[in-house]
Each structure stands twice: as structure tokens, then as C-alpha cells.
N, C-alpha and C positions, 0 to 999 in steps of 0.2 A: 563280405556277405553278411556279417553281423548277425552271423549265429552258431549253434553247435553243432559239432558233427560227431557220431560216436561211430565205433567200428568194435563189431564183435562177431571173435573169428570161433566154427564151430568143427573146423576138420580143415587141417593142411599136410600136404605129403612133406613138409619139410617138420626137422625137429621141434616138440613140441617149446624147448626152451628158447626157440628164434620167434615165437610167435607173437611176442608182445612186439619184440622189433620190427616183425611186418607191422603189425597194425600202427607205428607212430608213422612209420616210412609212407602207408598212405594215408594219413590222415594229415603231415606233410602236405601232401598233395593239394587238400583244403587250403594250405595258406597259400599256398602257388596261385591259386584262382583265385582268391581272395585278392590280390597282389594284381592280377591279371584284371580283373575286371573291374576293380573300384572307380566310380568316379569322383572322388572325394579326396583320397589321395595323389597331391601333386606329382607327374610321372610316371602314372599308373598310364598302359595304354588306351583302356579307354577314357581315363583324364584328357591325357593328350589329342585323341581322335577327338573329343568336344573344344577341346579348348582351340583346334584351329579348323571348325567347322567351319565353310565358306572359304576358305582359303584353296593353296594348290599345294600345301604343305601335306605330305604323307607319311604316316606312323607306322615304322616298323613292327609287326607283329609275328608271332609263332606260328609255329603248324596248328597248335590244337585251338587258335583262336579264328584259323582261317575257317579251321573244320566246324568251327560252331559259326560262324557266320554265315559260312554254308546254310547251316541245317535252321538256321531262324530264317533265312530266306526261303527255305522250303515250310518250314511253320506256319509263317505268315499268310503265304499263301494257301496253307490248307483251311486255315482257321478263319478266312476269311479277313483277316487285320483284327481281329477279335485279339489275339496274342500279335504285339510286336515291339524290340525291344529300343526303340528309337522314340522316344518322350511326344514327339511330335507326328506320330503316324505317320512318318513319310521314310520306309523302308527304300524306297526307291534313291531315296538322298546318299545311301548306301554305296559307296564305290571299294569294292576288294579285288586288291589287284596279286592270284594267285603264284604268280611270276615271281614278282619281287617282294612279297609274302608283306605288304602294307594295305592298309588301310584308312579313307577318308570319307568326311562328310561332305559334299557338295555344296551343301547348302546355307551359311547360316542360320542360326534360330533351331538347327535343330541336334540333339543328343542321345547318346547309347544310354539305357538302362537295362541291366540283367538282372534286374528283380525276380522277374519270372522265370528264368533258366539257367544262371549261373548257378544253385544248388545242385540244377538236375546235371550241368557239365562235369560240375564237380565229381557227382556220383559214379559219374559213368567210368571216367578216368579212373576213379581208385578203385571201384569194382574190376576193371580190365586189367586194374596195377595185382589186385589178388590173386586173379586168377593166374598170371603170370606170375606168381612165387609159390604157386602150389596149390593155390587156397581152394576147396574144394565145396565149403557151406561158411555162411557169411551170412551179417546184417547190416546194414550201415544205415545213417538217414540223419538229414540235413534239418536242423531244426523242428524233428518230429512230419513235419509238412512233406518231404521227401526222401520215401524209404523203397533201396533196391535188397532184394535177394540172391544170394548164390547156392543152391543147391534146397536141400533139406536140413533142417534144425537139427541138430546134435541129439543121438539116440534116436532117430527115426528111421524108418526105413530108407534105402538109396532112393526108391519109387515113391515113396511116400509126396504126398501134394504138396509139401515147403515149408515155411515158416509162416506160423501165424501171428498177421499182426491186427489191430484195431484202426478203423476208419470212421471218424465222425458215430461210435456210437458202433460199426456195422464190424464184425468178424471176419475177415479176409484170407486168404492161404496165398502166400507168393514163393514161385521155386521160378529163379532164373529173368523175374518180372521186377517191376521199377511202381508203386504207384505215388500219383501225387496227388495234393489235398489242398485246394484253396477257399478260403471263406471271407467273404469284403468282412472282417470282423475290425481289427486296429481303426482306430479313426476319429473324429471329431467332433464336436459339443451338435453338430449339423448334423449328425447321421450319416455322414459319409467316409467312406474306406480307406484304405491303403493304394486298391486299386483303381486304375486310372483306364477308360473307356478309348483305346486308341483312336478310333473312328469320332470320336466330340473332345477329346481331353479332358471330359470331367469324370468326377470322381464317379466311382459306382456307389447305389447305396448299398446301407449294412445289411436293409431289407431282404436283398438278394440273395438267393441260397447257395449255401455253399455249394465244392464241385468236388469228388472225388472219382481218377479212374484207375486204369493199370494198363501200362504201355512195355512194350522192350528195354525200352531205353529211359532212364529217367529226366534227362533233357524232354523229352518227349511228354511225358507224364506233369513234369514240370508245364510245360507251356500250354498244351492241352486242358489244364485244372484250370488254369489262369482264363483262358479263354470261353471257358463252357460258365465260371465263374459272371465275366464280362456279359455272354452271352449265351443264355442258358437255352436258345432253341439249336443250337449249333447242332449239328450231327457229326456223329465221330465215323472215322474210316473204321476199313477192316481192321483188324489186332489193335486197336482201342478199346477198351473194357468200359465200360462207363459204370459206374457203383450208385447204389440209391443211399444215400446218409441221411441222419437224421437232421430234422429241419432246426432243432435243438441247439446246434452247434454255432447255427449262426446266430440265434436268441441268446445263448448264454454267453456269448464272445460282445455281445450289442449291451449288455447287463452288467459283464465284468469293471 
């Protein structure tokens, strides 16, 4: 995924001297997905799932890759294809067979990209892995761009509204929430992004203002930012947050 991941633990029912060991053990976790979803590294599954696209060859996969293949086939579809992680907008080319826990492309010409949700997988997994060792207040986040919470920030009330972080400029409070944060900023002498318009394949410009919201899940916050990013008249369901940022973020990211 080609970025950092930090983990800072703020209350755990286990001994305070184990706590550094939780935190390598899910941060761990980060390289597992990393490992999981490259497509750069030969072997990696979803290397493999591109590399015998159009064929009838099927790649063995995990439970927790089925489950996000799942959940980007319900994304997709929420967001309109505005978010989708197949280079070629054609989700449909998509065959996961939950049976014999593989997956294939159908189609030649087309490939997985988890740009836009392999941080927020990421997230989710090692937040689930905390809480399951005790962990009772938490921060973690994926290259700054995706940050979940678990409880309230250390010294705070139990009730207290959660940990406060920064959005594009905007002051946030997240207890038990995921938000993500996309801006077309990276990109090229042309003005154009990192992001890629599912529906035309071309790039989005840097013009476009960034997206910040706050979801349950940060797979969700992940795709959703991407999406409203792509396509900024989209409307978000229910328990989607949508945040106003400053417009700032994408001029100063177009300037750097």
C-alpha cells in the first residue's frame, strides 16, 4: 500500500507492559494486506487474479479478501461506479467464487486496484484485532488519509465524544467512527490526479475539491472519499457523515 500506518493505544484491559506488543502485532496486520493486495509484487493475489485475467485460471484467496470483495461490490454499487476497484470499470468482470474461496477476472484487459480501500481493509482488521486484545481507546490511520477511533482519547471522560483529529483544515471528534480523506492532489505537469474517473478512465482534475467524511467502517470512509472525490454531486446514504473542508487543501496539494 505504500504508506504508513501508526497505531496509538490509549487504554487496554491487558498489562500495561504488553502494550507495545499489541500494537506491533496489529500493525503486523498492515503488512499482511499489503502482501494481500499488491499488484506489483509477483504472487501477490491480486497480481495473480490480473495476471490471468480472461483466462479460466482461478486464484486462491482468504476469507478476509472474500469479505472485501464482498463489500466493494456493494460500494460500487452504492456509489454509483463513482468508487470501483477494477482499473477498467467493469466490476462486473468480477467472478468470486465463495465456495472454493477463489477469485477471477473474466475478462481480459481488465485489473484490480485497491487504491482506494486497501487502507480502509486494512483499518478495519487491526482495529477488530484491538479490540479483541483488550484495547479499549485507540488511533490508528493509514497514511494520515485514513483514521479510525476506538473509544475516547486517554484522560477523557468514558462519555466523552472521542478523539480529536484534523480534516482538511476542519476539527473533527471520532469515538468508535472511521473517517476518510481524498483530494485529486499527486499528479502531473497536466493538472491531473492520482485519481482515475471509473466511468471514462481518465484522470480526475487537481481542480476538483477534495472529499472528507466519517463512516463505521473505514473500508467504507475509504471508498466513499474516493467516490465523492470522482464525483462530487453524489449523495451519501444514511450513517455517512459528509464534512465540509477547506477548499485549501486541494490548492496547496496543486502548489506543493
Amino acid at each position: 500500500m505504500r504508506t504508513r500506518f501508526e497505531v496509538v493505544i490509549g487504554a487496554c484491559d491487558a498489562p500495561r507492559a504488553d502494550w507495545d506488543a499489541i500494537a506491533e502485532e496489529t500493525l503486523d496486520l498492515a503488512e499482511d494486506w499489503h502482501a494481500r493486495l499488491t499488484r506489483f509484487e509477483p504472487g501477490s493475489p491480486v497480481w495473480l487474479i490480473n495476471e490471468r485475467a480472461g483466462s479460466d485460471a482461478a486464484t486462491p484467496v482468504d476469507g478476509l479478501m472474500i469479505e472485501l470483495l464482498s463489500s466493494c461490490a456493494r460500494l460500487v454499487h452504492a456509489t454509483g461506479g463513482a468508487f470501483d476497484p477494477t482499473r477498467a470499470g467493469a466490476m462486473d468482470a468480477l467472478e468470486v467464487d465463495a465456495d472454493a474461496m477463489t477469485a477471477r477476472l473474466k475478462r481480459p484487459g481488465v485489473s484490480l486496484d485497491f487504491g482506494a480501500a486497501g487502507k480502509g481493509a486494512a483499518l478495519d482488521d487491526m482495529a477488530r484485532t484491538l479490540r479483541s486484545l483488550g484495547v479499549t481507546s485507540a488511533l490508528l490511520h493509514g497514511g494520515t488519509s485514513g483514521v479510525i477511533a476506538i473509544g475516547s482519547a486517554p484522560g477523557e471522560p468514558e462519555d466523552a465524544d472521542g478523539w480529536g483529529v484534523c480534516a482538511g483544515g476542519r476539527a473533527v471528534r471520532l469515538r468508535d467512527e472511521a473517517l476518510g480523506v481524498s483530494a485529486p492532489a499527486a499528479g502531473d505537469a497536466a493538472g491531473t490526479s492520482h485519481l482515475i474517473d471509473p466511468a471514462t478512465g481518465k484522470r480526475v482534475s487537481r481542480a476538483a475539491p477534495p472529499a472528507a467524511l466519517i463512516c463505521e467502517r473505514a473500508l467504507d470512509a475509504d471508498a466513499w472519499s474516493t467516490a465523492l472525490a470522482v464525483d462530487p454531486g453524489l449523495l451519501v446514504p444514511a450513517g455517512v457523515c459528509q464534512i465540509e473542508i477547506e477548499q485549501s487543501l486541494s490548492q496547496a496539494a496543486r502548489e506543493a
